[in-house]
C-alpha positions in Angstrom: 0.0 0.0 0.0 1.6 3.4 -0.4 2.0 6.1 1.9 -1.2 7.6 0.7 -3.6 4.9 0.8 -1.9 4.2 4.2 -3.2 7.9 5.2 -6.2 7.9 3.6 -6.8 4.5 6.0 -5.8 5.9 8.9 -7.6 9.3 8.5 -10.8 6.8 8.0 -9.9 4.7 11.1 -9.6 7.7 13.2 -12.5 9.4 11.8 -14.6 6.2 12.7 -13.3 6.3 16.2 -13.4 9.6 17.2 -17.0 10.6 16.0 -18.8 7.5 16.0 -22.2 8.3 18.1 -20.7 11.7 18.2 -23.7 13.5 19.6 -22.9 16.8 17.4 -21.1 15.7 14.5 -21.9 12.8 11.7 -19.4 12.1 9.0 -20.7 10.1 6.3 -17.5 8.3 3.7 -18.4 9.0 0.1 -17.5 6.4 -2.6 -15.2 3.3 -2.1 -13.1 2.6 1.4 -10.5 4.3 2.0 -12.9 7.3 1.2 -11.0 10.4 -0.8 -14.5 12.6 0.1 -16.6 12.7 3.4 -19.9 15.0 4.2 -20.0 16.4 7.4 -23.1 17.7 9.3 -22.5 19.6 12.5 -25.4 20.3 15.0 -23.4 23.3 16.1 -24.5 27.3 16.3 -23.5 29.2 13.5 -24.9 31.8 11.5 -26.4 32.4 8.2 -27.8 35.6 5.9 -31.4 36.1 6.2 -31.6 39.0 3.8 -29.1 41.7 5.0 -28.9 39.7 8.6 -27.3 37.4 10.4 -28.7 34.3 11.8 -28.2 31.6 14.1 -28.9 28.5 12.5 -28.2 25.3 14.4 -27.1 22.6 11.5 -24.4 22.8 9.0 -23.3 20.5 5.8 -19.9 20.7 4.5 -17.7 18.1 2.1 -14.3 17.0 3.2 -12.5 16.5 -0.4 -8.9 14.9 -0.4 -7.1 15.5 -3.3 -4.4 13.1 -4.7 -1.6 15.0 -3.4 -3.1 14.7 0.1 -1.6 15.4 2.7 0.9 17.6 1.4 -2.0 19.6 0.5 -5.0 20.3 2.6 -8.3 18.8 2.6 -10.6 20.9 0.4 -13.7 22.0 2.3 -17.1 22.7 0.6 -19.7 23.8 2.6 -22.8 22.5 1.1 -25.2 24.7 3.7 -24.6 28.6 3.4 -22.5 29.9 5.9 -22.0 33.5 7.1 -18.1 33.7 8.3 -15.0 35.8 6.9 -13.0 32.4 5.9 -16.1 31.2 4.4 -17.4 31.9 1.0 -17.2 28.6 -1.7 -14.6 26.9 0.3 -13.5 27.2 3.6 -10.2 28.4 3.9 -7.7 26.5 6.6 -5.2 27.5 5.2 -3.9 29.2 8.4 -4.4 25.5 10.2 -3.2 23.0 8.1 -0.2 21.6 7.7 0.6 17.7 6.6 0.7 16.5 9.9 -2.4 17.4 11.0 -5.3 14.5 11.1 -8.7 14.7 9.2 -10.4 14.7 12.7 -8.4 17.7 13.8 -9.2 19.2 10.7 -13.1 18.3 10.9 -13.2 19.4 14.7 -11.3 23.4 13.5 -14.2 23.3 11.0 -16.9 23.4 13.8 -14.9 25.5 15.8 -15.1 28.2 12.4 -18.9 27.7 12.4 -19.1 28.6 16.4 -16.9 31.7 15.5 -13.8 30.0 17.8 -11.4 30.4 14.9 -11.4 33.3 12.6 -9.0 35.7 11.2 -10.5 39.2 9.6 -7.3 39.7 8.1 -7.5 37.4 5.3 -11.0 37.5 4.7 -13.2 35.3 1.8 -16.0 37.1 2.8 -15.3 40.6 3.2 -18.7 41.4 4.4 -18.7 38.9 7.0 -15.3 40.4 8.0 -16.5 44.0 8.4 -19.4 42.6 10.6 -17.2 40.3 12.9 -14.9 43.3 13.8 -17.9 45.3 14.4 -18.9 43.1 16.8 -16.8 41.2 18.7 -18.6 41.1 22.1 -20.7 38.3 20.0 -18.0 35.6 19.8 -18.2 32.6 20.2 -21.2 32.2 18.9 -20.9 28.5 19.9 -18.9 26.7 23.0 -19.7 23.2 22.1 -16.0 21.3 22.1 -15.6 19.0 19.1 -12.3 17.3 19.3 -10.4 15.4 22.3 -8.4 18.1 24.3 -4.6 18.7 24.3 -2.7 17.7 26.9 -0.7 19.4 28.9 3.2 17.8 29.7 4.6 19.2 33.1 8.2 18.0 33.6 9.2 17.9 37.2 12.0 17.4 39.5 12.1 14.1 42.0 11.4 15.7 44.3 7.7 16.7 42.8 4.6 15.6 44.1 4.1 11.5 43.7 1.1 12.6 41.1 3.5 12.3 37.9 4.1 9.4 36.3 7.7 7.8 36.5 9.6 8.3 33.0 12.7 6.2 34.0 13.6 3.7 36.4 15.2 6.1 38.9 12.6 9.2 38.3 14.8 11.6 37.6 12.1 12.7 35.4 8.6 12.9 36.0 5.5 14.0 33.2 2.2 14.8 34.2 -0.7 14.2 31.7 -3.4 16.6 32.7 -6.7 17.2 30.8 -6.6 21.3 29.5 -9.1 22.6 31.7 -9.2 20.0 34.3 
């Protein structure tokens, strides 16, 4: 198998893991396994145009397309549902978060995190308009706080002589690592 296919599994594994039963995301494989395309819905806040103004709308569609020189390019992102968001207009641009390392579940959890208004940047907008309104109101953001990926940990490195809450990397613990949760 070559390194792509072996990616292309992986992503799938992972995807399969991380948001089967998900109770705000659904990811749905298009075409033969390992799948090159995925649609996405999100049950997340997020807004929309109704006319001239923004709305909250609560459920989002958006294809995940790979293309063949994945992953040393990034996932293309098509949201099938309008969205109102400055790195939004026919793609979504993630450019600012990808980089060949990062998963396909990392890059479908920053996704929701751009429909809840966690990520944005107004200095390289798609949607200028969007961008106007966002810097006119920031006091607005998020518009959503619903978490979609695991957290990060944190890595503490501590003396001996630290508190017995770390876990031993070597025989003689000259090193200890604690593992916490990000907000724990």
């Amino acid at each position: 198998m070559n390194p792509r296919l072996r990616r292309l599994a992986a992503d799938y594994q992972a995807i399969r893991t991380e948001y089967s039963g998900h109770p705000y995301v659904t990811v749905q494989p298009v075409g033969p396994e390992p799948p090159e395309t995925y649609r996405v819905t999100y049950r997340v806040p997020g807004l929309r145009l109704h006319g001239e103004t923004p709305v909250s709308v609560d459920e989002h569609h958006v294809e995940v397309r790979l293309p063949l020189s994945y992953p040393r390019e990034g996932p293309y992102c098509v949201p099938i549902t309008p969205l109102f968001h400055p790195n939004v207009s026919d793609h979504y641009c993630i450019a600012d978060y990808w980089a060949a390392g990062e998963t396909l579940v990392d890059v479908i959890a920053k996704l929701g995190d751009m429909i809840q208004f966690r990520i944005f940047n107004v200095k390289s907008p798609l949607d200028a308009l969007a961008a106007y309104w966002a810097e006119q109101n920031p006091h607005l953001f998020p518009i959503g706080h619903i978490e979609l990926g695991q957290p990060e940990l944190d890595i503490e490195l501590r003396s001996p002589s630290a508190p017995a809450a770390a876990m031993a990397v070597t025989e003689d613990d000259a090193l200890s690592i604690s593992l916490n949760r990000s907000g724990s």
